[in-house]
C-alpha positions in Angstrom: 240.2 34.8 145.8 237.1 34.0 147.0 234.1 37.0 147.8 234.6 36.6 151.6 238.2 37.5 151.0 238.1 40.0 148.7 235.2 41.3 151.0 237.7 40.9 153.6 240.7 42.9 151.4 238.2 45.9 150.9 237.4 46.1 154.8 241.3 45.7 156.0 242.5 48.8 153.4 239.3 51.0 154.8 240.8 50.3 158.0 243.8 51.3 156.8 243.2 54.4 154.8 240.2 56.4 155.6 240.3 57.5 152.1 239.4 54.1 150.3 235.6 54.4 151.3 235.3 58.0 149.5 237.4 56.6 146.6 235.2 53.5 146.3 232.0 56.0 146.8 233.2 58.3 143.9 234.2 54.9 141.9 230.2 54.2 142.1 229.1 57.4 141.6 231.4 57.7 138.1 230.7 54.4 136.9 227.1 53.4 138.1 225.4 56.4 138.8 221.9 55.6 138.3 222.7 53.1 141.3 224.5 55.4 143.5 221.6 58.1 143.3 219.0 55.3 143.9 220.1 52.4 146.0 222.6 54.5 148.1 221.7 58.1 148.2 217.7 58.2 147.9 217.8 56.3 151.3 219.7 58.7 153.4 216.8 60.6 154.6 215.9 58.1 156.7 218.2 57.1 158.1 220.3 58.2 161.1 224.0 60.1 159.7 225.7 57.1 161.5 223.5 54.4 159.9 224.1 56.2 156.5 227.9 55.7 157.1 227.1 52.3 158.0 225.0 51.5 154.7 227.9 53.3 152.5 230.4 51.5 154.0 228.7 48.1 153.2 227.5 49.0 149.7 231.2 50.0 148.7 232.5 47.0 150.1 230.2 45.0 148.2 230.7 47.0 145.3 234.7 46.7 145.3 234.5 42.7 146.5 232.4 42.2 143.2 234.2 44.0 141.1 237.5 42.5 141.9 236.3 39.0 139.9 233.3 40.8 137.8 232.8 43.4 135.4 229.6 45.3 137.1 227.4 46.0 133.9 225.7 50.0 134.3 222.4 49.1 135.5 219.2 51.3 134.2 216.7 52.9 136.4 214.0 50.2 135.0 216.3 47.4 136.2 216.8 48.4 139.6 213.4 49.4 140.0 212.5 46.2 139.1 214.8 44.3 141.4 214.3 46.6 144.3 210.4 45.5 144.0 210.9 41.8 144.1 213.5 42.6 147.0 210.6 44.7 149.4 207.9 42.1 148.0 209.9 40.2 150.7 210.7 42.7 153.1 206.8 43.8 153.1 205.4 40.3 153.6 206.2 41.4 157.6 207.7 38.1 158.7 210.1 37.8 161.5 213.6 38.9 160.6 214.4 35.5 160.7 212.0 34.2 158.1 213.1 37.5 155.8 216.6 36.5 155.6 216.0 32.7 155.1 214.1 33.7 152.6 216.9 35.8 150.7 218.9 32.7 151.0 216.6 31.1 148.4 217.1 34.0 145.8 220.0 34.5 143.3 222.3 36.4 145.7 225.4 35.0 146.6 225.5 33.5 149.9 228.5 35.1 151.1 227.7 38.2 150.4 224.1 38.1 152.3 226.3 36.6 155.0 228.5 39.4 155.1 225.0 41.9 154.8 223.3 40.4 157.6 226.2 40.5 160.0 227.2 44.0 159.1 223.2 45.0 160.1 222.8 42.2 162.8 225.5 41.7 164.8 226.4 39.1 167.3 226.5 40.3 171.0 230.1 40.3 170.9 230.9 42.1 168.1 228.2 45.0 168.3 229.5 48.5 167.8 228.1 50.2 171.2 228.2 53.4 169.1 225.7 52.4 166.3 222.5 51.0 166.6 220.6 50.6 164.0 216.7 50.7 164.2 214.2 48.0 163.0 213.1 50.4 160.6 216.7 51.5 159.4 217.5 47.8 159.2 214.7 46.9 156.7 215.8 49.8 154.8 219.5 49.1 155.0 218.6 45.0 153.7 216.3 46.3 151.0 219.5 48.3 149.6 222.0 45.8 149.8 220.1 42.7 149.1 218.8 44.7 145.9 222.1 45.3 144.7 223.5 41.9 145.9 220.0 40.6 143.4 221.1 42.9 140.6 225.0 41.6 140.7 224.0 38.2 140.9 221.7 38.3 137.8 224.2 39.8 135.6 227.2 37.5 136.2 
């Protein structure tokens, strides 16, 4: 399978079964928990309860997609420290959104997953869940996450 479908998989069982997000969650937690406490939960503070949802959502999909073909390493505080500085070397240089995420494009991430990130947190029109909005501010934070641990996968497969 390719990542859009196993990214695809992970979304149709949430749908399914409100209880695959917490399992996923509690996956992360157990196995990677230096990246759960600070990609995922060091975050929440601010950002909105339904943006949080949003973000976990996202990061356990990406999680689950990735491990379905990869074995995700346990990454060290120093790694994802590292990585998450390269990551908001981009997001500080205060280009347009537009520029930020061509810019991704040219890193290590996999191109399908930054698709799949930047259509979660920018939606077309159409598609746009009239319940969440999601802030500029919330946004950058939200793409710092996920492109961070997108960078950190990438490297170590």
């Amino acid at each position: 399978m390719t990542v859009i479908e196993h990214l695809e998989a992970v979304l149709d069982s949430m749908d399914s079964n409100a209880d695959v997000i917490t399992n996923i969650l509690e996956k992360i937690e157990r196995e990677n928990e230096t990246l759960y406490d600070l990609l995922l939960l060091s975050p929440m503070d601010d950002l909105s309860e339904s943006e949080g949802d949003a973000l976990m959502l996202v990061f356990g999909c990406i999680y689950e997609s990735w491990s379905k073909e990869n074995q995700i390493p346990v990454f060290t505080e120093e790694e994802i420290a590292s990585k998450e500085e390269t990551v908001w070397e981009i997001l500080n240089k205060k280009k347009s959104r537009e520029e930020i995420i061509e810019e991704f494009y040219t890193t290590k991430s996999d191109p399908d997953i930054l698709d799949f990130i930047f259509s979660m947190l920018d939606p077309e029109e159409d598609d746009q869940d009239d319940d969440l909005k999601i802030s500029d501010l919330s946004k950058e934070i939200m793409t710092g996450c996920l492109v961070t641990l997108s960078e950190l996968l990438a490297d170590k497969n």
